[in-house]
C-alpha positions as CSV (number, residue, x, y, z in Angstrom):
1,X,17.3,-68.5,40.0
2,X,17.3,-65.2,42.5
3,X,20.3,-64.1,40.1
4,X,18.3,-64.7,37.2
5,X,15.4,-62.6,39.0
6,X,17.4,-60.1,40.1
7,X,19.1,-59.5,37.1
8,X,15.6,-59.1,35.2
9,X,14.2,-56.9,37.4
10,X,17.6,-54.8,37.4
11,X,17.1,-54.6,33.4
12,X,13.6,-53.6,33.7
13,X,14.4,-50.7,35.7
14,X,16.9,-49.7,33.0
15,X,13.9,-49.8,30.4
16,X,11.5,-47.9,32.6
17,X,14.0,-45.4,33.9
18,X,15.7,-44.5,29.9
19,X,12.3,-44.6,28.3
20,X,11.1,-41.9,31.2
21,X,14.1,-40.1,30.4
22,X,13.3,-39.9,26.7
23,X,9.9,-38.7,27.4
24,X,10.6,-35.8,30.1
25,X,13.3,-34.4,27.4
26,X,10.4,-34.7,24.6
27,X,8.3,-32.5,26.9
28,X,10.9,-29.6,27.4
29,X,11.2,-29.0,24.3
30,X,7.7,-27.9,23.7
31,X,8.3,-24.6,25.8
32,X,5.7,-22.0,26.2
33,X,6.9,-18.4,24.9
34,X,6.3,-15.6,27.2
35,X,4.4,-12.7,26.0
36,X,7.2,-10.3,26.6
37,X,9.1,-11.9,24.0
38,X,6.8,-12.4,21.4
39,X,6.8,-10.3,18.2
40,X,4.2,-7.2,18.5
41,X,2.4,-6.0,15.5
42,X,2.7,-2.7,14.4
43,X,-0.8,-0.8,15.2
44,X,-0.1,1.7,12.5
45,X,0.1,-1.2,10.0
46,X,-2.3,-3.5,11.3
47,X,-4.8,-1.0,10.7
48,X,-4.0,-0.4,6.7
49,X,-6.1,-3.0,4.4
50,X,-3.7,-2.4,0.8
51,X,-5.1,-3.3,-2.3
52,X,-2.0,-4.1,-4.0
53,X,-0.8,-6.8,-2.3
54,X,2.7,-5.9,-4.3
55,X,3.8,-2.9,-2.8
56,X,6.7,-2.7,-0.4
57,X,6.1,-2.4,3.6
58,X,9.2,0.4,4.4
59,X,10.4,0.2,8.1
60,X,11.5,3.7,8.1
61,X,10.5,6.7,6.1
62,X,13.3,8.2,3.4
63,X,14.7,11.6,5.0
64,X,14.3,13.7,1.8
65,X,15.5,17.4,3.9
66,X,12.7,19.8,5.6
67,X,11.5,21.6,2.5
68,X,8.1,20.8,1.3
69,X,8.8,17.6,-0.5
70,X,10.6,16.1,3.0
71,X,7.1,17.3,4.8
72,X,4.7,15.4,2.6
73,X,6.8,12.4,2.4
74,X,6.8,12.1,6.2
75,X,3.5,13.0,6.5
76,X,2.5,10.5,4.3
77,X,4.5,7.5,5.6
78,X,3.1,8.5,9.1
79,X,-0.5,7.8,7.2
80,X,0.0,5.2,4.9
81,X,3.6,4.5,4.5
82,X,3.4,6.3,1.5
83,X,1.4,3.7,-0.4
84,X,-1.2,5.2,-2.8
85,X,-3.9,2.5,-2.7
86,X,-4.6,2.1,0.7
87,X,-7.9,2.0,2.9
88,X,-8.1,2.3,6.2
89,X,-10.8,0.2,8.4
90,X,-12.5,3.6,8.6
91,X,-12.7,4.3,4.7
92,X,-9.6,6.9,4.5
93,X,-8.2,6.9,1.1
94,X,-5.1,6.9,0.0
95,X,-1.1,7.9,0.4
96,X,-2.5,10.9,3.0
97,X,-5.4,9.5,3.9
98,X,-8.1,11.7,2.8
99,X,-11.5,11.5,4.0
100,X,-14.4,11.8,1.7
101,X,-15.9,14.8,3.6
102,X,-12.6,16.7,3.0
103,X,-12.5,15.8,-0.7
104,X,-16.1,16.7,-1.3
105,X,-15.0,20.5,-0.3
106,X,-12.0,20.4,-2.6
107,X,-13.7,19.4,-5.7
108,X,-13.0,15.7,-5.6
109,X,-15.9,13.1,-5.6
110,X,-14.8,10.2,-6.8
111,X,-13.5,7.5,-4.4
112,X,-11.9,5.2,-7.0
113,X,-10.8,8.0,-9.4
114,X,-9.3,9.0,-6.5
115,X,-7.5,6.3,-5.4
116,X,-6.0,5.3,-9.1
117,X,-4.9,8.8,-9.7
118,X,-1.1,9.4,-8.1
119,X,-0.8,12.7,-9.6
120,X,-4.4,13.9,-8.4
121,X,-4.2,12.8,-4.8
122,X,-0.3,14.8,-4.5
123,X,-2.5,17.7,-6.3
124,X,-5.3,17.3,-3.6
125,X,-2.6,17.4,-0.7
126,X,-0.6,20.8,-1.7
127,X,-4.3,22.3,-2.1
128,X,-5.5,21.0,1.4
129,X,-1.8,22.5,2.7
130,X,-2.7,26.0,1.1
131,X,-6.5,26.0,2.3
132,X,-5.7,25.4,5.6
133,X,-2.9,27.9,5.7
134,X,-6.1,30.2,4.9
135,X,-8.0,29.0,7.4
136,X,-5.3,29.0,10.2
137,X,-3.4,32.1,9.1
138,X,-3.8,34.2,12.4
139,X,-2.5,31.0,14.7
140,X,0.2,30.5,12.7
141,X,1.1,33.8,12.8
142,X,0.3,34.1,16.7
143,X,1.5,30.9,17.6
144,X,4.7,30.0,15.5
145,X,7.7,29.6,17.8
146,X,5.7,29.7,21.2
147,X,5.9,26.8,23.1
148,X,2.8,24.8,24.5
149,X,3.2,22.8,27.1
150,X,6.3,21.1,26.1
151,X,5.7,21.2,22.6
152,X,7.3,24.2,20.3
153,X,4.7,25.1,17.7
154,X,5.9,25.6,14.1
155,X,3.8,26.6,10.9
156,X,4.4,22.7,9.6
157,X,3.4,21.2,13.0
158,X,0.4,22.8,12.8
159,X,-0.6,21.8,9.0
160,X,0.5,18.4,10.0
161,X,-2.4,18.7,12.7
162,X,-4.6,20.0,10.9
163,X,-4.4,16.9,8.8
164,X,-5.0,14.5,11.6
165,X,-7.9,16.6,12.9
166,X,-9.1,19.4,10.6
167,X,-8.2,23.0,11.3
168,X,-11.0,23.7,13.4
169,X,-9.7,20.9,15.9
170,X,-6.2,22.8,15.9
171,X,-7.7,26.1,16.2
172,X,-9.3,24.7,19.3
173,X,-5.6,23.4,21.1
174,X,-3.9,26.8,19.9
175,X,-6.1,28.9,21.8
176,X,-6.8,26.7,24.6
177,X,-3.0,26.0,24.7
178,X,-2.6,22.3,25.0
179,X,-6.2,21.5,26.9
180,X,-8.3,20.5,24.0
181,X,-6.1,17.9,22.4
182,X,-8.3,15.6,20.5
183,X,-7.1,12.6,19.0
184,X,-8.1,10.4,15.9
185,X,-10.0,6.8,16.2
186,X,-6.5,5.5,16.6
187,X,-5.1,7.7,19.4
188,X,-2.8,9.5,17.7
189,X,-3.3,13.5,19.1
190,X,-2.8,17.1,17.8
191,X,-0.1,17.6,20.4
192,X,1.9,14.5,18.9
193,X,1.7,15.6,15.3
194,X,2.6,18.6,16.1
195,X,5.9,17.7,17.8
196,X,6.5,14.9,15.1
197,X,6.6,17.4,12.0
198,X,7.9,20.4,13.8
199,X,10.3,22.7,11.8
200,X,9.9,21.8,7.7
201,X,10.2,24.6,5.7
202,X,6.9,24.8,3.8
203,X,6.7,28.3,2.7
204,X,6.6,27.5,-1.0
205,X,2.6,26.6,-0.3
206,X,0.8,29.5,-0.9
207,X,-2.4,29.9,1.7
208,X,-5.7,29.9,-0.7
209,X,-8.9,30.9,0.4
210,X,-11.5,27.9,-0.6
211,X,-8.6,26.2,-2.6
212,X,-9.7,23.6,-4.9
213,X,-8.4,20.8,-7.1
């Protein structure tokens, strides 16, 4: 009989121990993933609300040389990775991301016209390029090849900037030499721009005074 027990209580052991086993490896397998190694979501995409739910997300932008066509192309998968329908969460329209205050004063009034018109919104881009050549003619002039605090100025760094944060804005880090560098809603500066589109060859833009569409 204190076999019999023994051997019962021996067995039960077995049970409790292998189904304790069963459940500690169940557990482990549920593993929390540290932060660190988690996927991060692009900011510069996140922010873009597409209309076309079709159109293809690029990684990187196509190098297409440093002559005006390579300019606007980078420029505008910097904005919107080159997608003609989008809006941002702060209403900017478009491939280059136009804002409606800057389209009033090139002729352009129509939002959604606007956005469903490829052809119009390249037009509206060379024609912001050559009014703000205009407007910043003497910097560009002044400025072009200087270096500012790390950054070498070039005629199509400063467009690019002027872009971002309208001519006046550049104007203002030009001749303060680096100390007013604004930046847009999303953080992006003058200073950056201008090192990120540095050196394209845009001299087949003509500066216009008041250019419009």
């Amino acid at each position: 009989m204190k076999r019999w027990i023994s051997f019962i209580l021996h067995l039960a052991m077995i049970v409790i121990l292998t189904s304790f086993g069963s459940y500690t490896a169940t557990k482990q397998v549920n593993l929390r993933i540290p932060d660190s190694l988690k996927a991060v979501t692009n900011d510069e995409v996140s922010v873009l609300q597409d209309s076309i739910a079709t159109e293809n997300t690029l990684v990187n932008p196509p190098y297409l040389g440093n002559a005006y066509n390579g300019f606007k192309e980078a420029l505008a998968f910097k904005e919107s990775q080159g997608r003609y329908s989008v809006v941002n969460t702060l209403g900017y329209l478009g491939k280059y991301q136009f804002g409606l205050g800057t389209l009033n004063l090139m002729g352009v009034y129509d939002a959604n016209s606007f956005l469903n018109d490829p052809k119009l919104q390249e037009r509206t881009f060379e024609t912001n390029i050559a009014r703000n050549k205009w407007i910043l003619r003497r910097d560009i002039k002044r400025f072009n090849g200087k270096r500012i605090r790390g950054v070498v100025i070039t005629e199509s760094g400063i467009l690019a900037a002027a872009h971002l944060a309208g001519a006046g804005n550049v104007k203002k880090y030009l001749r303060s030499y680096g100390k007013n560098n604004v930046a847009d809603a999303y953080g992006t500066s003058i200073s950056y721009y201008m090192r990120k589109f540095a050196g394209f060859d845009i001299s087949t833009i003509q500066q216009k005074r008041n250019a419009k569409v």
